[in-house]
PDB file of N, CA, C and O in Angstrom:
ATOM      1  N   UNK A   1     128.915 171.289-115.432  1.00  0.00           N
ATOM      2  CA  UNK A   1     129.870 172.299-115.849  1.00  0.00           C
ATOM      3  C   UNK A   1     130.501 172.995-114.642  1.00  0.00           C
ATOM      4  O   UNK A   1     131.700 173.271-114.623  1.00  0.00           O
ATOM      5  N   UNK A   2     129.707 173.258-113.683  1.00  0.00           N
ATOM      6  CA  UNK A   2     130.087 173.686-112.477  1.00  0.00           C
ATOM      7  C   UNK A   2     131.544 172.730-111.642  1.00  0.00           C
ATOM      8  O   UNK A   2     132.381 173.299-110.941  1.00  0.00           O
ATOM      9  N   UNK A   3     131.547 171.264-111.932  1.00  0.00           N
ATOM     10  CA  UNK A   3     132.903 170.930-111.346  1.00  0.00           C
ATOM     11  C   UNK A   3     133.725 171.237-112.080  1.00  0.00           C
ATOM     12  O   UNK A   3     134.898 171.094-111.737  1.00  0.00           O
ATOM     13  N   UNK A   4     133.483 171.631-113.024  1.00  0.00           N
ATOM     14  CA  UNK A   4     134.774 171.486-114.180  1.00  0.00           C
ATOM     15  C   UNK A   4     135.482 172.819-113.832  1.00  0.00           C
ATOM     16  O   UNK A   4     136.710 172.899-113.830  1.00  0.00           O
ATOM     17  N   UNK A   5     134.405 174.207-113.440  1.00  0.00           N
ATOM     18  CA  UNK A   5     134.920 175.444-113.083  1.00  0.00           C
ATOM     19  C   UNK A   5     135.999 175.420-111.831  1.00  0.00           C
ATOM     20  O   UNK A   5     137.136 175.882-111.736  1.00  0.00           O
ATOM     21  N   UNK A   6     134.824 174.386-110.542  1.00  0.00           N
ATOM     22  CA  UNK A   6     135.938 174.166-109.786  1.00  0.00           C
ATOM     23  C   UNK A   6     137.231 173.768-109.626  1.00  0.00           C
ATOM     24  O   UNK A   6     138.043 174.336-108.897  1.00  0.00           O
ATOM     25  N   UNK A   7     137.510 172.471-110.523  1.00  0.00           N
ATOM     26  CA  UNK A   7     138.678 172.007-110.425  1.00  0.00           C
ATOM     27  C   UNK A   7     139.457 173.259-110.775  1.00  0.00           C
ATOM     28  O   UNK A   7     140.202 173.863-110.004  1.00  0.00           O
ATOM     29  N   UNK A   8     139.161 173.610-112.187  1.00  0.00           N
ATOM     30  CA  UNK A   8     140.235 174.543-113.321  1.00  0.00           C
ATOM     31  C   UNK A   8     140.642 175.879-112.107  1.00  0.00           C
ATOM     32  O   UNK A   8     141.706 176.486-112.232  1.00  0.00           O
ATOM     33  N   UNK A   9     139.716 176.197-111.032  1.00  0.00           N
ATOM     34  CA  UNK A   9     140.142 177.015-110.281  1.00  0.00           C
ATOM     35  C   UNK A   9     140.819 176.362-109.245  1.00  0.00           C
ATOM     36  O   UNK A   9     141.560 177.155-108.664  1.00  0.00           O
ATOM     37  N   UNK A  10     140.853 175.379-108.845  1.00  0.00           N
ATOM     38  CA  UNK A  10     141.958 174.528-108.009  1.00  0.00           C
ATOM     39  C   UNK A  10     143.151 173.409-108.662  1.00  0.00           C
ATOM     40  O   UNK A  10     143.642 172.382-108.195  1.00  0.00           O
ATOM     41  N   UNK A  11     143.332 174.072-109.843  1.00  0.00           N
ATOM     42  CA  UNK A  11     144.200 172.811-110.468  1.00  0.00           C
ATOM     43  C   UNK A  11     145.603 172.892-109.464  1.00  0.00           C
ATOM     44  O   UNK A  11     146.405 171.992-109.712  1.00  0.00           O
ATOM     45  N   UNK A  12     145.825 173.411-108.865  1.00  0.00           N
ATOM     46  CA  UNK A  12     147.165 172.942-107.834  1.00  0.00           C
ATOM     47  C   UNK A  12     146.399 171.911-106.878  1.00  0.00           C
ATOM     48  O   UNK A  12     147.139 171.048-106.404  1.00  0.00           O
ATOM     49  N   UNK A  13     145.754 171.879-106.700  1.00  0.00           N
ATOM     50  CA  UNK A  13     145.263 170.670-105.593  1.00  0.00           C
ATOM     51  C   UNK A  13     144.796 169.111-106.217  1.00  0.00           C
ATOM     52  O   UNK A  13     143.971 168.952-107.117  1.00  0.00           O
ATOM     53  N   UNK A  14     145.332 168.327-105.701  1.00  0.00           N
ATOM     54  CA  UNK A  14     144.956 166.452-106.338  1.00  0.00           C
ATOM     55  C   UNK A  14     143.841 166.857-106.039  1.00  0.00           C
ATOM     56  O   UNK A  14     143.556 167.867-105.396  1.00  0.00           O
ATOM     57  N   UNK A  15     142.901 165.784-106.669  1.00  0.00           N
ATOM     58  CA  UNK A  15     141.583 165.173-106.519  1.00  0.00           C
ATOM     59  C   UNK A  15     141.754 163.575-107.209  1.00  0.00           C
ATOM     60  O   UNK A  15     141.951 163.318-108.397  1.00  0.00           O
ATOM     61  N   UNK A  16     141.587 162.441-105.865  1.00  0.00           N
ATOM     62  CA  UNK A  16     141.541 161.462-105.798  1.00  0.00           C
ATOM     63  C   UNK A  16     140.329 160.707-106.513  1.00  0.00           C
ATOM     64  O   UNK A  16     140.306 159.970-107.498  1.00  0.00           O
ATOM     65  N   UNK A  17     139.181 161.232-105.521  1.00  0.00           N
ATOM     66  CA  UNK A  17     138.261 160.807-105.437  1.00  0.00           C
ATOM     67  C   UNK A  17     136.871 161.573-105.875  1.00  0.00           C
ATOM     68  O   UNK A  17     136.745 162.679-105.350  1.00  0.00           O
ATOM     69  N   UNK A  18     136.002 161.236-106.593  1.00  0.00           N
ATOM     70  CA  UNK A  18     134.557 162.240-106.996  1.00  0.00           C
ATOM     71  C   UNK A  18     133.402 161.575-107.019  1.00  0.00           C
ATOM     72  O   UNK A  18     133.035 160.790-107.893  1.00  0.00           O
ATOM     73  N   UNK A  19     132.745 161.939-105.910  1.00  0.00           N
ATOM     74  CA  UNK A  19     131.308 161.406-106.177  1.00  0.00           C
ATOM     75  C   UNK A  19     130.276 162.444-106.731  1.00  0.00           C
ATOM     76  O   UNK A  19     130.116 163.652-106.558  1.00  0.00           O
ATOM     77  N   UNK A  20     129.627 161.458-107.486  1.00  0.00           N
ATOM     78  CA  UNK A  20     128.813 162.447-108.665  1.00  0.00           C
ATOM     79  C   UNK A  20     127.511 161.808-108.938  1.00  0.00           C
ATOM     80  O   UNK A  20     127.662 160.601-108.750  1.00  0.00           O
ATOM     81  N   UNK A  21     126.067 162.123-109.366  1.00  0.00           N
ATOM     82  CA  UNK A  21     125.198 161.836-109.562  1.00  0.00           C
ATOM     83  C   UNK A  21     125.425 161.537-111.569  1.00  0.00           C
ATOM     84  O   UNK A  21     126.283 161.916-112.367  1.00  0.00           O
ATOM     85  N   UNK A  22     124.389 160.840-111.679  1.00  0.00           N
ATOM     86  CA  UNK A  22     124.560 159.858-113.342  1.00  0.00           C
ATOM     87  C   UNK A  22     123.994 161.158-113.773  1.00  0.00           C
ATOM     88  O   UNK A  22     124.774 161.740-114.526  1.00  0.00           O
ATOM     89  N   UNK A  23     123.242 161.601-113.617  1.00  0.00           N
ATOM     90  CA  UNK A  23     122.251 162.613-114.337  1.00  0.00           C
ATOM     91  C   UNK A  23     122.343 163.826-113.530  1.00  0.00           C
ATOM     92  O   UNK A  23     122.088 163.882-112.327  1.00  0.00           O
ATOM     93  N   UNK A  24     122.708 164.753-114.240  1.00  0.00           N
ATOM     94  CA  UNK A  24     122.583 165.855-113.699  1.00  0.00           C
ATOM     95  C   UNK A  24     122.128 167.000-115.533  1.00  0.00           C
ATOM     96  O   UNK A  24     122.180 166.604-116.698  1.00  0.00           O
ATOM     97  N   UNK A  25     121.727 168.427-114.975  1.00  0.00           N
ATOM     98  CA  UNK A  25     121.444 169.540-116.254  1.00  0.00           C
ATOM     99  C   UNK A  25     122.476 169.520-116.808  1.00  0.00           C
ATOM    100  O   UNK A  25     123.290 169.130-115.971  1.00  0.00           O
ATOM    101  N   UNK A  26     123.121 169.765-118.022  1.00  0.00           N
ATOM    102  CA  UNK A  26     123.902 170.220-118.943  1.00  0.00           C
ATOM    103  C   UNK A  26     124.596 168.678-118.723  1.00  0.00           C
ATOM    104  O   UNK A  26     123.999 167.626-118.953  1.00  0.00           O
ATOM    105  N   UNK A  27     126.066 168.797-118.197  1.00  0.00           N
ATOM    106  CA  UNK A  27     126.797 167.932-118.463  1.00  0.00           C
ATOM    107  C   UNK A  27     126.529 166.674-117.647  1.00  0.00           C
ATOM    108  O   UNK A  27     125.832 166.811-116.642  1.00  0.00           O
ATOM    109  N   UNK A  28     126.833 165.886-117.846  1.00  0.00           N
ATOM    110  CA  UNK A  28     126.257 164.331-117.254  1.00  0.00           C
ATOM    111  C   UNK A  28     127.202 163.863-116.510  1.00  0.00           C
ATOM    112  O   UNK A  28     128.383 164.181-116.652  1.00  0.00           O
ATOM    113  N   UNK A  29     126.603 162.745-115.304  1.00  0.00           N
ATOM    114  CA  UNK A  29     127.834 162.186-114.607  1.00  0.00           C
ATOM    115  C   UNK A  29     129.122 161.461-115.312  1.00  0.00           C
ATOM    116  O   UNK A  29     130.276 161.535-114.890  1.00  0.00           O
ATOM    117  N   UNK A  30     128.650 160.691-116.563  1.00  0.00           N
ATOM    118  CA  UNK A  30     130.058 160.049-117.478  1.00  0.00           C
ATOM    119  C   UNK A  30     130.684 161.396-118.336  1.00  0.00           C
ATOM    120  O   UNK A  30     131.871 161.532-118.630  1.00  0.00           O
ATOM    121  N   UNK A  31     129.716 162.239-118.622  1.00  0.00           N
ATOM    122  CA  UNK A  31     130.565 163.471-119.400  1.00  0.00           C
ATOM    123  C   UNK A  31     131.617 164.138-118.595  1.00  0.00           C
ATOM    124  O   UNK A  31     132.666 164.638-119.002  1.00  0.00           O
ATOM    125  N   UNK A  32     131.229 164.074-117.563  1.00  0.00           N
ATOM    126  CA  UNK A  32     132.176 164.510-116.333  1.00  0.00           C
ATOM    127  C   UNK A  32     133.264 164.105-116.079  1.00  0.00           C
ATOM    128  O   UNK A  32     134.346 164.687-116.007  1.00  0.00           O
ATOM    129  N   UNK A  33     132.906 162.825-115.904  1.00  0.00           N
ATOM    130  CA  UNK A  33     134.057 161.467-116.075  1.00  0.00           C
ATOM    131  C   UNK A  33     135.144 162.042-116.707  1.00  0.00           C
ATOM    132  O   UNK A  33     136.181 162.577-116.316  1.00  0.00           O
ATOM    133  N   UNK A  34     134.611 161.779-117.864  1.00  0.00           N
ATOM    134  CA  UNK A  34     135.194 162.094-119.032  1.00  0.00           C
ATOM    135  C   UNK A  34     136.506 163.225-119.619  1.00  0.00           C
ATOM    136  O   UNK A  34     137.498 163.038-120.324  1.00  0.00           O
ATOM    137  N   UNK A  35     135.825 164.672-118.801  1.00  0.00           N
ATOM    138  CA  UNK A  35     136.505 165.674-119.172  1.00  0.00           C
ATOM    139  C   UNK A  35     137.781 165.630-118.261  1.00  0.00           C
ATOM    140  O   UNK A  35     138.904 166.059-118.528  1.00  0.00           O
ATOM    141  N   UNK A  36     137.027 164.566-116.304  1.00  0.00           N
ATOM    142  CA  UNK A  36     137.945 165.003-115.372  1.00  0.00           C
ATOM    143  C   UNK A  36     139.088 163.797-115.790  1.00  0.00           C
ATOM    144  O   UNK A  36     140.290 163.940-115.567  1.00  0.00           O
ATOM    145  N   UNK A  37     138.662 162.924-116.254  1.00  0.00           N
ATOM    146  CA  UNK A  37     139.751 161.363-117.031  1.00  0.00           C
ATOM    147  C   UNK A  37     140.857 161.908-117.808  1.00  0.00           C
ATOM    148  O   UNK A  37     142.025 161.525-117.867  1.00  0.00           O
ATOM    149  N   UNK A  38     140.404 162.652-118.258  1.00  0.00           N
ATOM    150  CA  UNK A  38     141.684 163.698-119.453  1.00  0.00           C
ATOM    151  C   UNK A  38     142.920 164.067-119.175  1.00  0.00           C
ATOM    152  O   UNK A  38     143.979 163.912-119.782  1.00  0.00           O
ATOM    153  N   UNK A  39     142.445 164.940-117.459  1.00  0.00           N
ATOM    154  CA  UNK A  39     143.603 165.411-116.783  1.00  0.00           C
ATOM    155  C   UNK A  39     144.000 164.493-115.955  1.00  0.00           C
ATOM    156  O   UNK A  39     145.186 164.567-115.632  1.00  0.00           O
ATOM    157  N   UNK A  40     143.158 163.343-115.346  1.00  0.00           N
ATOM    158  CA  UNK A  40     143.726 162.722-114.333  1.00  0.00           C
ATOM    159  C   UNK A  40     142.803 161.461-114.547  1.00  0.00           C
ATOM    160  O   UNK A  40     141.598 161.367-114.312  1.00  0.00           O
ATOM    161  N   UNK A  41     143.821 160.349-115.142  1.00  0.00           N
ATOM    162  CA  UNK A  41     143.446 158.951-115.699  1.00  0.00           C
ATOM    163  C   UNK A  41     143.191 158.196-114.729  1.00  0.00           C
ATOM    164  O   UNK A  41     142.660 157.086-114.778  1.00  0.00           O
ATOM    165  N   UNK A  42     143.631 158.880-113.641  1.00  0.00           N
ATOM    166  CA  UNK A  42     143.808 157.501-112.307  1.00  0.00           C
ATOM    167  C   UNK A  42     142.810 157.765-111.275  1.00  0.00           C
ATOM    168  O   UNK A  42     142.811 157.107-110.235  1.00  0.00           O
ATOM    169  N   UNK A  43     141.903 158.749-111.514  1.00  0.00           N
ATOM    170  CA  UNK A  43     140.913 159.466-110.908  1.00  0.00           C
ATOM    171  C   UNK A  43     139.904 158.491-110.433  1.00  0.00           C
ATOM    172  O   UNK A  43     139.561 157.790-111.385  1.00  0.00           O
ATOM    173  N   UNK A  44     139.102 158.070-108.999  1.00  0.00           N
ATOM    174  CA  UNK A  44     138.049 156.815-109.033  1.00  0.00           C
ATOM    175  C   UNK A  44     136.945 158.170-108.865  1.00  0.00           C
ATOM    176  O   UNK A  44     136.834 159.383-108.684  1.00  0.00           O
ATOM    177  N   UNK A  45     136.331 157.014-109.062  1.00  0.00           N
ATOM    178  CA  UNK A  45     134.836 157.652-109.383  1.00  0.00           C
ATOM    179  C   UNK A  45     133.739 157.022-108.643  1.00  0.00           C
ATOM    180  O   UNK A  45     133.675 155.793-108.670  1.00  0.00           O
ATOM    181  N   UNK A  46     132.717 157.807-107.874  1.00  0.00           N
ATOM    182  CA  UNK A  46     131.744 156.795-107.103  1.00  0.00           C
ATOM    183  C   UNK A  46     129.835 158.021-107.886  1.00  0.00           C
ATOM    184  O   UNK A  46     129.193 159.044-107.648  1.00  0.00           O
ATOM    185  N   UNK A  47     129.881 156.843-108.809  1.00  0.00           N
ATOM    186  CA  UNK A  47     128.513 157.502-109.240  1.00  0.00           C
ATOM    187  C   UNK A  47     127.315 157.056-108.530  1.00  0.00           C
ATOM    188  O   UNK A  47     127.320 155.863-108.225  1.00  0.00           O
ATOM    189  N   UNK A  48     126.170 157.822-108.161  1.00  0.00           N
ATOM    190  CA  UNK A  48     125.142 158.066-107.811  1.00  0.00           C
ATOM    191  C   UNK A  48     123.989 158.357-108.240  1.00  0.00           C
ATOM    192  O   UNK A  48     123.701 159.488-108.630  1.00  0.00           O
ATOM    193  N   UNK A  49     122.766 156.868-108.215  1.00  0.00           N
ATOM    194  CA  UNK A  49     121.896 157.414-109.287  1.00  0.00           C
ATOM    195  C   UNK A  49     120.581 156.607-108.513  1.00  0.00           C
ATOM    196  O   UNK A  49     120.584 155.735-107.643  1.00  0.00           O
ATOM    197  N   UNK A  50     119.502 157.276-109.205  1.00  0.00           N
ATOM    198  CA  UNK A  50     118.289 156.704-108.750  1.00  0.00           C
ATOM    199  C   UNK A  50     118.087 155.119-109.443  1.00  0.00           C
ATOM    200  O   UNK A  50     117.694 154.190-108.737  1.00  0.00           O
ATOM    201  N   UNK A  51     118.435 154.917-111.049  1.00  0.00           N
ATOM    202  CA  UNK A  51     118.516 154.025-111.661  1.00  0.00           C
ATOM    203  C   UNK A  51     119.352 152.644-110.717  1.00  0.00           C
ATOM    204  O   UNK A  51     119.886 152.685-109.608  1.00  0.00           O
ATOM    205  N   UNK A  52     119.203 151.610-111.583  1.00  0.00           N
ATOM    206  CA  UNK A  52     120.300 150.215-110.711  1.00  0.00           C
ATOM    207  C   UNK A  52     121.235 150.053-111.297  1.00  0.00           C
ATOM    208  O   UNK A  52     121.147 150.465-112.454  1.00  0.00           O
ATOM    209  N   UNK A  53     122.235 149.580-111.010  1.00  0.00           N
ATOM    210  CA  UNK A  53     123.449 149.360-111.542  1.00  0.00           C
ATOM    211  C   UNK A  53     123.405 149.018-112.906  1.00  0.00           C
ATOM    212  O   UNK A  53     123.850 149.764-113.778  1.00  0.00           O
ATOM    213  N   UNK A  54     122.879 147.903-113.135  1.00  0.00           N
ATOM    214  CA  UNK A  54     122.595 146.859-114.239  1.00  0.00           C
ATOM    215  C   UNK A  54     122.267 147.917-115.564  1.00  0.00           C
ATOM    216  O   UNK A  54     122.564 147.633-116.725  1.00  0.00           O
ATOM    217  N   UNK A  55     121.682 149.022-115.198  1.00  0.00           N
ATOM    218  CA  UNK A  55     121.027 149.883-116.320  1.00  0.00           C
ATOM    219  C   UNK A  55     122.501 150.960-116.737  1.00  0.00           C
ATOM    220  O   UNK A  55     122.431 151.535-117.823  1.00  0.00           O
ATOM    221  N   UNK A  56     123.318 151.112-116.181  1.00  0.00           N
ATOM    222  CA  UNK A  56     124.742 151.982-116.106  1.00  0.00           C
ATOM    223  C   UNK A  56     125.919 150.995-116.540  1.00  0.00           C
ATOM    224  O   UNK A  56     127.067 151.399-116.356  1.00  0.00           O
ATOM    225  N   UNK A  57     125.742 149.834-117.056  1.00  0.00           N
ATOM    226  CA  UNK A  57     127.089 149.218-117.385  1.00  0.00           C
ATOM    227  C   UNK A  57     127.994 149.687-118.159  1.00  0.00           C
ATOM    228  O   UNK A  57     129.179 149.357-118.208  1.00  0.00           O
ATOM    229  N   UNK A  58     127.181 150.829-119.059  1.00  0.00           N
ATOM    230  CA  UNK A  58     128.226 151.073-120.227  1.00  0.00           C
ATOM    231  C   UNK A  58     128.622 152.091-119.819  1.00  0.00           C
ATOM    232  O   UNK A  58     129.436 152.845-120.351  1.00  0.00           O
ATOM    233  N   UNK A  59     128.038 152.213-118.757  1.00  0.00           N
ATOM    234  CA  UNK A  59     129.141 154.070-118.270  1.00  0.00           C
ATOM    235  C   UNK A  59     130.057 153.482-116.932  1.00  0.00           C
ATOM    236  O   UNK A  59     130.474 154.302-116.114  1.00  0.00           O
ATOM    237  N   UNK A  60     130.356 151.964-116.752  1.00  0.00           N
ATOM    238  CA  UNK A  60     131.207 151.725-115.477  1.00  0.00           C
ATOM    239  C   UNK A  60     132.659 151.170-116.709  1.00  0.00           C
ATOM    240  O   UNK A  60     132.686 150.776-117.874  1.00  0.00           O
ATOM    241  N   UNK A  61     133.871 151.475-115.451  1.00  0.00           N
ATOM    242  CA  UNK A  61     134.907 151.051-115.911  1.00  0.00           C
ATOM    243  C   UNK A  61     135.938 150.586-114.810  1.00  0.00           C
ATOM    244  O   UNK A  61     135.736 149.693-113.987  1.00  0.00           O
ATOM    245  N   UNK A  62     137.082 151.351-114.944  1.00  0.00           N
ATOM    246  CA  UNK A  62     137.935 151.076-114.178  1.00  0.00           C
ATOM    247  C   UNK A  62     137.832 152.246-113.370  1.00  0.00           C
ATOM    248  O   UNK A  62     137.720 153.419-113.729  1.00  0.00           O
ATOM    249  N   UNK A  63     137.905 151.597-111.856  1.00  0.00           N
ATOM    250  CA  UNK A  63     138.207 152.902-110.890  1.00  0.00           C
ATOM    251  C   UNK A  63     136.922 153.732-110.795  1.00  0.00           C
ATOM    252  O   UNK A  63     136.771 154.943-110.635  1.00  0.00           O
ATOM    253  N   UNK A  64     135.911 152.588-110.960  1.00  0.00           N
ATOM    254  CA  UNK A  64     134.141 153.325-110.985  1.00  0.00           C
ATOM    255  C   UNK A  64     133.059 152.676-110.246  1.00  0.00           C
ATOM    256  O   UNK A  64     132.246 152.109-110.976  1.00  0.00           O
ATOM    257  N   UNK A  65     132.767 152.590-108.622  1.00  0.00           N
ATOM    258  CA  UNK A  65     131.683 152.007-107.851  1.00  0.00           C
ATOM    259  C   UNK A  65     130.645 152.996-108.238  1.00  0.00           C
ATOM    260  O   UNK A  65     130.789 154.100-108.763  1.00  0.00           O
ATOM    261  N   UNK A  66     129.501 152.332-107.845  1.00  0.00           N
ATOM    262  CA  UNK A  66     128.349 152.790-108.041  1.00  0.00           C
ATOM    263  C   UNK A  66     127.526 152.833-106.449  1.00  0.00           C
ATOM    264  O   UNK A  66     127.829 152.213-105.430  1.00  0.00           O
ATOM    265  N   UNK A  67     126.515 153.698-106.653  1.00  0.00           N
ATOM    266  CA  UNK A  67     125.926 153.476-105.219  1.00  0.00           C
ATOM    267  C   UNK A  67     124.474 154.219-105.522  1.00  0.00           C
ATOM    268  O   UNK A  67     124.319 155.355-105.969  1.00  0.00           O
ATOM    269  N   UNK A  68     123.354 153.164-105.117  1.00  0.00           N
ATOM    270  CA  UNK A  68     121.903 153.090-105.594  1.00  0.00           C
ATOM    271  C   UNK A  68     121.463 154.070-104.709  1.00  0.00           C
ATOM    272  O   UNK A  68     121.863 153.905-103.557  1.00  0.00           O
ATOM    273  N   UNK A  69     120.628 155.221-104.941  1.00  0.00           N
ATOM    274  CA  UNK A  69     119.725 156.079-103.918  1.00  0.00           C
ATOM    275  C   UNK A  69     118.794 155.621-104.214  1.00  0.00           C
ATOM    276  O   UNK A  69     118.375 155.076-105.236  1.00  0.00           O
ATOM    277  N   UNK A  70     118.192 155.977-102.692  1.00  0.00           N
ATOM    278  CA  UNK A  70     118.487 156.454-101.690  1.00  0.00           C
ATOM    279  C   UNK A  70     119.806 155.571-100.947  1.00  0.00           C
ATOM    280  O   UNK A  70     120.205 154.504-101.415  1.00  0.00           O
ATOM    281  N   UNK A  71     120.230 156.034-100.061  1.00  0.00           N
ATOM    282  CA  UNK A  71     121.669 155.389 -99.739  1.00  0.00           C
ATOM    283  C   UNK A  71     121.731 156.104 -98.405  1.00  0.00           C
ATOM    284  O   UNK A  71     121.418 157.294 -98.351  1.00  0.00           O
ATOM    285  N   UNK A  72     122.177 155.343 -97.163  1.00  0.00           N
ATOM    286  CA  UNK A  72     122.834 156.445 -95.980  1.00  0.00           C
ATOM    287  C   UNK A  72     123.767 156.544 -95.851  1.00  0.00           C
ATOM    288  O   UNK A  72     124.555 155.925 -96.567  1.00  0.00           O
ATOM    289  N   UNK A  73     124.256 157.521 -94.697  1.00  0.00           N
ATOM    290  CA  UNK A  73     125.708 158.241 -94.914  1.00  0.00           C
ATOM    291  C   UNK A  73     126.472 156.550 -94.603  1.00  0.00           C
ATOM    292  O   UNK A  73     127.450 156.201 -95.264  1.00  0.00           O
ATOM    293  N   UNK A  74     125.968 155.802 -93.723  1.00  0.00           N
ATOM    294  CA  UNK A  74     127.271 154.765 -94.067  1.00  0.00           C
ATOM    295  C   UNK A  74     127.649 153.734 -94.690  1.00  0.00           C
ATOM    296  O   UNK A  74     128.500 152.905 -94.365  1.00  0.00           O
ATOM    297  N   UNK A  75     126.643 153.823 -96.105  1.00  0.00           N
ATOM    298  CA  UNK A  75     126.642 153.449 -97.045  1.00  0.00           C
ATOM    299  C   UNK A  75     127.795 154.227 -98.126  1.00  0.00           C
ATOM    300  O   UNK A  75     128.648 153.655 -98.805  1.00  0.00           O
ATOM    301  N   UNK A  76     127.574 155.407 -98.059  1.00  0.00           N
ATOM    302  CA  UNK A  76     128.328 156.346 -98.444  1.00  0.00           C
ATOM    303  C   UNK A  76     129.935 156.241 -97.664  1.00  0.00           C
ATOM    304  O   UNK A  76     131.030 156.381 -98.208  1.00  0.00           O
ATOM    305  N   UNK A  77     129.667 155.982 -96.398  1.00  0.00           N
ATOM    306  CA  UNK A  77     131.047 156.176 -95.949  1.00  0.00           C
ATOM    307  C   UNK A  77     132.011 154.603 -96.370  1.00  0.00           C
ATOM    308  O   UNK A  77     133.177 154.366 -96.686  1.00  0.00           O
ATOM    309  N   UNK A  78     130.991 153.936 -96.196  1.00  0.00           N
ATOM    310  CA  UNK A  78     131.510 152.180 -96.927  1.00  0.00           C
ATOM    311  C   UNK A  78     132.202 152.607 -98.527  1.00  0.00           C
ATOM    312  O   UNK A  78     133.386 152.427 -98.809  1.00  0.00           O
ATOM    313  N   UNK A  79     131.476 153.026 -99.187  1.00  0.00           N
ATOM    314  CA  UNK A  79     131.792 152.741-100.565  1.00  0.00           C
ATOM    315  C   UNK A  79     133.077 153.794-101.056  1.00  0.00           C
ATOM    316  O   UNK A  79     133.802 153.584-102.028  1.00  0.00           O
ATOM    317  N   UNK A  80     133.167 155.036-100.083  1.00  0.00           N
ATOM    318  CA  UNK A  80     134.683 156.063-100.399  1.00  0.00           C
ATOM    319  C   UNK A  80     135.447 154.746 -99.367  1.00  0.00           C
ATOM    320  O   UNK A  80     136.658 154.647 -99.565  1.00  0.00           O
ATOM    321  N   UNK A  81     135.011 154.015 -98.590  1.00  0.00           N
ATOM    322  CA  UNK A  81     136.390 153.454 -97.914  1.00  0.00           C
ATOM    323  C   UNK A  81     137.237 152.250 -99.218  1.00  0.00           C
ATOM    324  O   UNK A  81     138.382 151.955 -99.560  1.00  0.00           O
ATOM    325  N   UNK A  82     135.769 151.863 -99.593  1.00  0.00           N
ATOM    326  CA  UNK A  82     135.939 150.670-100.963  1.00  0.00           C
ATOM    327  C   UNK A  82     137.141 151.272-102.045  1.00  0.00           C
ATOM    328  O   UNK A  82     138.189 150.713-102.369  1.00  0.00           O
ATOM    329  N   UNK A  83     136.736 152.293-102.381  1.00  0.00           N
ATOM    330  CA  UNK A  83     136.898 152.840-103.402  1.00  0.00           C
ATOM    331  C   UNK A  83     138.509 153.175-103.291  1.00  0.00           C
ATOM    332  O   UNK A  83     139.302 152.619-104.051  1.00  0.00           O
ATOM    333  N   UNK A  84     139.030 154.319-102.085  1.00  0.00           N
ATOM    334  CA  UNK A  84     139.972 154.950-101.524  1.00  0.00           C
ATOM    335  C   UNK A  84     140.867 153.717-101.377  1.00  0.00           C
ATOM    336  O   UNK A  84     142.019 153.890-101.775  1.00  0.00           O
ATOM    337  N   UNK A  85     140.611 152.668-100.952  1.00  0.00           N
ATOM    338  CA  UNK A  85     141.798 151.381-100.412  1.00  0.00           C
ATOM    339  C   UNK A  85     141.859 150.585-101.790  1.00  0.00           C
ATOM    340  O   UNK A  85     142.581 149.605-101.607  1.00  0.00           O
ATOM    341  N   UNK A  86     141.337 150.626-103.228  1.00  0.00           N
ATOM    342  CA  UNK A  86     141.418 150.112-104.248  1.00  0.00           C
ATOM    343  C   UNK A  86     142.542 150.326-104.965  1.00  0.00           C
ATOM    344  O   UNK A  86     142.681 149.798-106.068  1.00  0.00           O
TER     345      UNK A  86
END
């Protein structure tokens, strides 16, 4: 719920790109998806989860890498380059 506050307080500013954990309290990484998909369809998404890919298929789509933790930063920096040049 907390990004959702952020954006709505920065809605003059794009947001390209969001990396987000699958599971988080209250709202979830695809609920997230979800609400931020509404305003901005073209939005990529790089989710983050302890789980493996294989177990998240039904929450991947278009404009959605995944990345297994633990993970290092240039793992992290690989997958916004993946993602960003898509």
């Amino acid at each position: 719920d907390h990004a959702l506050e952020i954006m709505a307080e920065n809605a003059d500013q794009r947001i390209d790109l969001v990396v987000t954990d699958v599971m988080m309290p209250g709202l979830d990484g695809p609920g997230l998806v979800k609400k931020m998909r509404a305003d901005n369809p073209a939005l990529k998404i790089i989710f983050i989860s302890g789980y493996t890919e294989e177990k998240l298929k039904d929450h991947m789509g278009d404009s959605i890498w995944f990345l297994q933790k633990p993970f290092t930063l240039k793992q992290l920096a690989e997958k916004v380059k993946e993602a960003i040049q898509d």
